[in-house]
C-alpha positions in Angstrom: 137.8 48.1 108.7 136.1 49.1 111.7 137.4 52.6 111.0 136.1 52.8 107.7 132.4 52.0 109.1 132.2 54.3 111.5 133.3 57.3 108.8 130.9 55.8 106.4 128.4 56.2 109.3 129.3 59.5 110.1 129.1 60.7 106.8 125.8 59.1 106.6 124.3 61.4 109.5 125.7 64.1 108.1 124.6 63.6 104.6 121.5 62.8 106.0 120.7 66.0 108.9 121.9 68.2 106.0 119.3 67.1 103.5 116.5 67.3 106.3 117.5 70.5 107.2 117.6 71.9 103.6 114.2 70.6 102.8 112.9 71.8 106.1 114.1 75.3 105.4 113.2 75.4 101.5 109.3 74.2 102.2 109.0 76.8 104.9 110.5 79.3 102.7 108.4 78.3 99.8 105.7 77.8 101.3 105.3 81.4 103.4 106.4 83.3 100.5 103.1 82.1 98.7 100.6 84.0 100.7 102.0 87.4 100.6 102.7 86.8 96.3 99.2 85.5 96.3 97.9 88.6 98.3 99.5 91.2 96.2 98.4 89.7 92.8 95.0 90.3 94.0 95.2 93.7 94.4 97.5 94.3 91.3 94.9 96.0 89.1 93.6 97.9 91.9 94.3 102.0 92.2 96.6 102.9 94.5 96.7 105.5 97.2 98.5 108.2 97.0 99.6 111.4 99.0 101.9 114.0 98.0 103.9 115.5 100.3 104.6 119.5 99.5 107.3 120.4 102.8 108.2 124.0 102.7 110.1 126.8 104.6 108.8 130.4 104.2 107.9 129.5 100.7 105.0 131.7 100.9 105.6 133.1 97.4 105.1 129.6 95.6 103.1 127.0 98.0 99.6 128.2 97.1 99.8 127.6 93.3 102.0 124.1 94.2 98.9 123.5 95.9 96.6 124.0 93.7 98.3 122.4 90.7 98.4 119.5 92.6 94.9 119.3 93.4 94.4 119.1 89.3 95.0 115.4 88.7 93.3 113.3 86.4 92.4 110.7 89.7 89.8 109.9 91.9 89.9 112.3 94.5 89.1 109.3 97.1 92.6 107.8 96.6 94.8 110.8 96.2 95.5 113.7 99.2 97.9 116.3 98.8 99.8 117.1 102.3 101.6 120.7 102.7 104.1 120.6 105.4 104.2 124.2 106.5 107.7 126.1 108.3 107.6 129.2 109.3 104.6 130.0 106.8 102.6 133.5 107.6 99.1 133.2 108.9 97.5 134.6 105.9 98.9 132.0 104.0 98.1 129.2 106.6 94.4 130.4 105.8 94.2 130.4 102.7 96.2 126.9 102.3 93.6 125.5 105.1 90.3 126.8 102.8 91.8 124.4 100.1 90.5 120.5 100.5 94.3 119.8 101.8 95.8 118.6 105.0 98.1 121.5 106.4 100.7 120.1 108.7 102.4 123.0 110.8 106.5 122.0 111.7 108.9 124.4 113.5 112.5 123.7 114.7 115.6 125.5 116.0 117.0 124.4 112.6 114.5 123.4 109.6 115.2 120.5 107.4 113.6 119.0 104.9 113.7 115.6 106.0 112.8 117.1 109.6 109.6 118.4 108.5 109.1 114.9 106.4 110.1 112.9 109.5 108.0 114.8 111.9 104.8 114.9 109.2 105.0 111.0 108.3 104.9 110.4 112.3 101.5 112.4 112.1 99.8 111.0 109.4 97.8 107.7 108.8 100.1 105.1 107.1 97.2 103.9 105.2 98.7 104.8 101.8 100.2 103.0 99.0 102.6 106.1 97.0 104.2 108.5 98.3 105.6 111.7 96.5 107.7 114.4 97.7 107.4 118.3 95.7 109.6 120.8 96.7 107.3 123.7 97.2 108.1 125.1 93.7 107.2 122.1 91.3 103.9 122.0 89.5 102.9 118.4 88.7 101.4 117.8 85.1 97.9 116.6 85.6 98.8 112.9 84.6 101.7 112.6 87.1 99.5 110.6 89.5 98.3 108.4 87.3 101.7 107.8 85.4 103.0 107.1 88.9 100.8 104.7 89.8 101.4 103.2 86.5 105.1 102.9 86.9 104.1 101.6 90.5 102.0 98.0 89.1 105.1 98.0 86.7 107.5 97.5 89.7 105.3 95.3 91.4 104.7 92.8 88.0 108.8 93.0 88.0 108.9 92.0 91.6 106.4 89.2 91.2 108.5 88.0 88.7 111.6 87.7 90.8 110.0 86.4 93.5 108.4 83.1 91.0 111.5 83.0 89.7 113.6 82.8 92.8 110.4 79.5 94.2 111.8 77.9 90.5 115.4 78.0 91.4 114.6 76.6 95.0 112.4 73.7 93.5 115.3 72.7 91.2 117.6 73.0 93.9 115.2 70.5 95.9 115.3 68.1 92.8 119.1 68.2 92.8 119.3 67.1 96.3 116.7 64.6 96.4 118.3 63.1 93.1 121.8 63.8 95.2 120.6 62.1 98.3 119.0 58.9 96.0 122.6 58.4 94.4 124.2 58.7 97.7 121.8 56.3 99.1 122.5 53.8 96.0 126.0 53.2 96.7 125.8 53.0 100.0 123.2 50.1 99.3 125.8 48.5 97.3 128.5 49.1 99.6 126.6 47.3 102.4 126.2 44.3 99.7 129.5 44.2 98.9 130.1 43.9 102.7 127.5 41.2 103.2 129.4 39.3 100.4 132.9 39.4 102.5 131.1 37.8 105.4 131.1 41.1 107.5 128.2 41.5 109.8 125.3 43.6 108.7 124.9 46.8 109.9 
């Protein structure tokens, strides 16, 4: 009998630093995924930022129209910069690229890359943007791409918000299965005690 009390206590601590822990870690889950949520809705109607990123390797031919195409969007110019990453471009065309209202980021290396020249350019930069497109030095962006991109970009974030209320849901019905699993637990083991109270054991 002994025996049989000292696995019902056992079980008891176990039960026990299980649920503790579980609620523990689900509060402090819940609780610090609220304020970044709560953050982002606020700025969910809000513009975003964008740069474009044009990186290029003797493309002298092409990067001054990609240029100014991409200058001709259909957003405010305070929220939108268009980067050319220049390798091995001439210097006439490293004029004429830096008379446009652009940033001209000169790369060179023993052997160009693209993602090189995006590597080395996004080290440069101010990281104080929200969207991020890449061109090849050849594409002409219709004059709604930035706004259809930023478009797309709340639709992601609603979708993401989403998930994330969703996933607090499951957690609190997890927490109300254990609390109601703990409560059952806690019944019988109220009754169990009785019944040993009844056979004239000792109380624990």
């Amino acid at each position: 009998m002994n025996t049989i009390k000292l696995i019902i206590n056992m079980l008891e601590y176990v039960l026990a630093g299980y649920l503790g822990i579980t609620v523990v870690y689900n509060l402090i889950y819940a609780l610090a995924g609220l304020f970044p949520s709560r953050h982002r809705k606020a700025k969910e109607n809000r513009l975003r930022k964008m740069t474009v990123l044009i990186p290029g390797y003797k493309e002298d031919k092409v990067i001054l129209q990609t240029a100014k195409v991409s200058l001709q969007q259909d957003y405010p110019k305070e929220m939108y910069e268009v980067i050319v990453i220049a390798d091995s471009f001439s210097a006439e065309t490293l004029q004429k690229l830096n008379e446009m209202p652009i940033r001209v980021v000169e790369v060179a290396f023993e052997n160009s890359t693209k993602s090189k020249a995006l590597n080395k350019t996004m080290s440069q930069i101010p990281d104080d943007y929200d969207i991020a497109v890449i061109l090849d030095a050849d594409n002409l962006m219709a004059n709604e791409c930035a706004a259809n991109a930023d478009s797309v970009s709340k639709k992601l974030f609603e979708e993401l918000v989403t998930d994330e209320e969703r996933h607090f849901d499951q957690h609190e019905t997890e927490l109300e299965n254990l609390k109601e699993f703990g409560d059952r637990y806690l019944a019988l083991q109220s009754i169990e005690r009785s019944k040993t109270r009844q056979a004239g054991m000792p109380p624990e």
